[in-house]
C-alpha positions as CSV (number, residue, x, y, z in Angstrom):
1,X,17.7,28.7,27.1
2,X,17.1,30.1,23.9
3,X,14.4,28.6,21.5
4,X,15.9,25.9,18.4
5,X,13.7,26.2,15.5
6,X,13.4,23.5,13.1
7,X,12.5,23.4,9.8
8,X,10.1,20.0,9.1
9,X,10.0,18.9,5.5
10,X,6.7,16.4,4.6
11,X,8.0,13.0,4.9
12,X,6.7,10.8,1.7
13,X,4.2,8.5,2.2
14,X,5.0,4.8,2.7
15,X,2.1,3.7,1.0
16,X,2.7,3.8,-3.3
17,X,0.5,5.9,-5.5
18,X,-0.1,3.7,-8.2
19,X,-2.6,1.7,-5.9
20,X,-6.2,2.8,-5.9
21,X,-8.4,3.8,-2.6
22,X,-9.8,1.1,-1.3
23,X,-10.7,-0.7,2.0
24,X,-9.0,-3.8,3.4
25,X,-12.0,-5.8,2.5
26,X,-11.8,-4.7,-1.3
27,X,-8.5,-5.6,-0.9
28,X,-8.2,-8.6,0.3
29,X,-11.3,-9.8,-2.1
30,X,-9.3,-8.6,-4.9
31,X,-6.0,-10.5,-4.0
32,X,-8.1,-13.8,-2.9
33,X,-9.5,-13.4,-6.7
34,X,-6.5,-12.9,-8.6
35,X,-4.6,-15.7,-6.7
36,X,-8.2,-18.0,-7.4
37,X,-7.3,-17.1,-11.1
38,X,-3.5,-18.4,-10.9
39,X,-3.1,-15.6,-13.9
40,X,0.5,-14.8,-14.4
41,X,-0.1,-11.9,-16.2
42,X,-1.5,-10.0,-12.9
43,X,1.5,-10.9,-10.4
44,X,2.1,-7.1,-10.4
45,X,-1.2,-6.3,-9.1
46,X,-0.9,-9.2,-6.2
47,X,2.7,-8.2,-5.3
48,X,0.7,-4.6,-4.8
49,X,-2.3,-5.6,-3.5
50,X,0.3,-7.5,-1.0
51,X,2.3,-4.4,-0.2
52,X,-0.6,-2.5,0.5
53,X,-2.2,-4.9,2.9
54,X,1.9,-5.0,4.9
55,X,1.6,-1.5,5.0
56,X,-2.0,-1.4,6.8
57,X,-0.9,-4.4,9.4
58,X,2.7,-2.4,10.0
């Protein structure tokens, strides 16, 4: 049987850039603060914060 060679091209991460390293605890302490502030103005940062802790439970 000959040998099929495949060529394997990086698959993109799941997990967005524009969110900085940090552990699930920062995380979540972050999120817990910004919903304790009920500031409208950071809903982008919770729907991240939210996206990244659905990626680590995935």
């Amino acid at each position: 049987m000959p040998a099929i060679h495949t060529i394997r091209s990086p698959m993109p991460s799941i997990v967005p850039n524009d969110i900085p390293a940090m552990s699930d605890d920062e995380c979540l302490i972050r999120l817990a603060q910004a919903l304790e502030d009920h500031d409208s103005e950071h809903l982008d940062e919770v729907a991240r914060l939210i996206g990244r802790l659905a990626v680590t439970i995935e």
